[in-house]
C-alpha positions in Angstrom: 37.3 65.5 -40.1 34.2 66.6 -39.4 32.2 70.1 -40.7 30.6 72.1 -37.8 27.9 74.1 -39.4 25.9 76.6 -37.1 22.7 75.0 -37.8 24.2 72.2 -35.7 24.4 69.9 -38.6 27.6 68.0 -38.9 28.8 66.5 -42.3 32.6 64.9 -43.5 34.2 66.9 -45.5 38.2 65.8 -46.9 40.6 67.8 -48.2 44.3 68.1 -49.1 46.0 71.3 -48.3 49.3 71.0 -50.7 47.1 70.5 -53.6 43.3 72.6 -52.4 41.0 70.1 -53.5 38.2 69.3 -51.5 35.5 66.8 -52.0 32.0 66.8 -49.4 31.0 63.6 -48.4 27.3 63.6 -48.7 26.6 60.5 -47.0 25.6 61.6 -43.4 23.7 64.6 -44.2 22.1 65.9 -47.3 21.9 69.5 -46.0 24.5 71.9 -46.4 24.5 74.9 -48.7 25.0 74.8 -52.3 27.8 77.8 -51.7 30.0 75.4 -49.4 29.4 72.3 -51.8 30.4 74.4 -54.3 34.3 74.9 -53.1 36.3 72.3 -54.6 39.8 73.6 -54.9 40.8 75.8 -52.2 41.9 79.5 -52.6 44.9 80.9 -50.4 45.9 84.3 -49.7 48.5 85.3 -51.9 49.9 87.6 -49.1 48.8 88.0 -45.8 47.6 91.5 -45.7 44.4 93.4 -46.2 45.0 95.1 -50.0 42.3 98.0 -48.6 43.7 98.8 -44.8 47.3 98.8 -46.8 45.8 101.7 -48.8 43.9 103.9 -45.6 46.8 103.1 -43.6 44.5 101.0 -41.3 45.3 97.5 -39.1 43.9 94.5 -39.1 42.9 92.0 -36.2 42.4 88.9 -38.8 42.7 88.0 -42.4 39.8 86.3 -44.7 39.7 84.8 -48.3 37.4 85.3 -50.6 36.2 81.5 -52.8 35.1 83.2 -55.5 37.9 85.9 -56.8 40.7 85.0 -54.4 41.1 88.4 -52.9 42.2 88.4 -49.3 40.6 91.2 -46.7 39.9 91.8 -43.2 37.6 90.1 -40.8 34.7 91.3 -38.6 36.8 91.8 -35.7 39.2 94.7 -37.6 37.8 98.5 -37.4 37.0 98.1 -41.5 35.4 94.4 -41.9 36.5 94.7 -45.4 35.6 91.1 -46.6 31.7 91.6 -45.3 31.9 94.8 -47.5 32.8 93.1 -50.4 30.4 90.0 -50.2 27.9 93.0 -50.2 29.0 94.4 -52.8 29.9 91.6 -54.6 27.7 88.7 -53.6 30.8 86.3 -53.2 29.3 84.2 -50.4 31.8 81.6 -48.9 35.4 83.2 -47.5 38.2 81.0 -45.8 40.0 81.9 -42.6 43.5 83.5 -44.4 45.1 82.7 -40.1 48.0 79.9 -40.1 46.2 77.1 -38.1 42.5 77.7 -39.1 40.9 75.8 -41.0 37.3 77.1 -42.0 34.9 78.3 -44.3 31.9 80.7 -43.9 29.2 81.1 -45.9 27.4 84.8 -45.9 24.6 83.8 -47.5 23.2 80.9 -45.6 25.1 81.9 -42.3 26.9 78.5 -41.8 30.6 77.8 -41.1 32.9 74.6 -42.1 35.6 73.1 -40.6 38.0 71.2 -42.9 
């Protein structure tokens, strides 16, 4: 499997989903972003819902995970972009894609996405 970072920069990156562990192999590249390297055991979304749209009575288009606190919010594309709200309020930088059948990360801070 291969990460896809924006930069163009591609880099191997293994993980197990039934037990969230993830280890970065370093060999082909030695640039990616100490945020990404960072992740090594996968948060999920607890439940697949936005805890802040639930409270406004508001939709959501997609769901995101936060790396750092595990809280799961709403992307870009809903009418709230909660999770970009909380990495500025919080400085969490690196979310997963919450979605059944993505598997990503993003990284605020440094503006670069991985594939897993």
């Amino acid at each position: 499997m291969c990460i896809s970072l924006l930069n163009a920069h591609c880099k191997n990156i293994y993980g197990k989903l039934h037990d969230k562990k993830f280890q970065i192999n370093k060999h082909m590249e030695s640039n990616i972003c100490k945020d990404l390297e960072s992740v090594k055991h996968l948060k999920t979304a607890e439940k697949y819902i936005c805890e802040e749209c639930i409270k406004t009575g508001s939709d959501w288009v997609h769901l995101r995970t936060c790396q750092t606190c595990g809280i799961t919010l709403c992307c870009d594309d809903s009418p709230n972009t909660h999770m970009t709200k909380h990495y500025h309020k919080t400085s969490h930088p690196v979310v997963s894609s919450a979605q059944p059948g993505e598997r990503w990360l993003w990284c605020y801070k440094h503006e670069l996405m991985a594939e897993y």
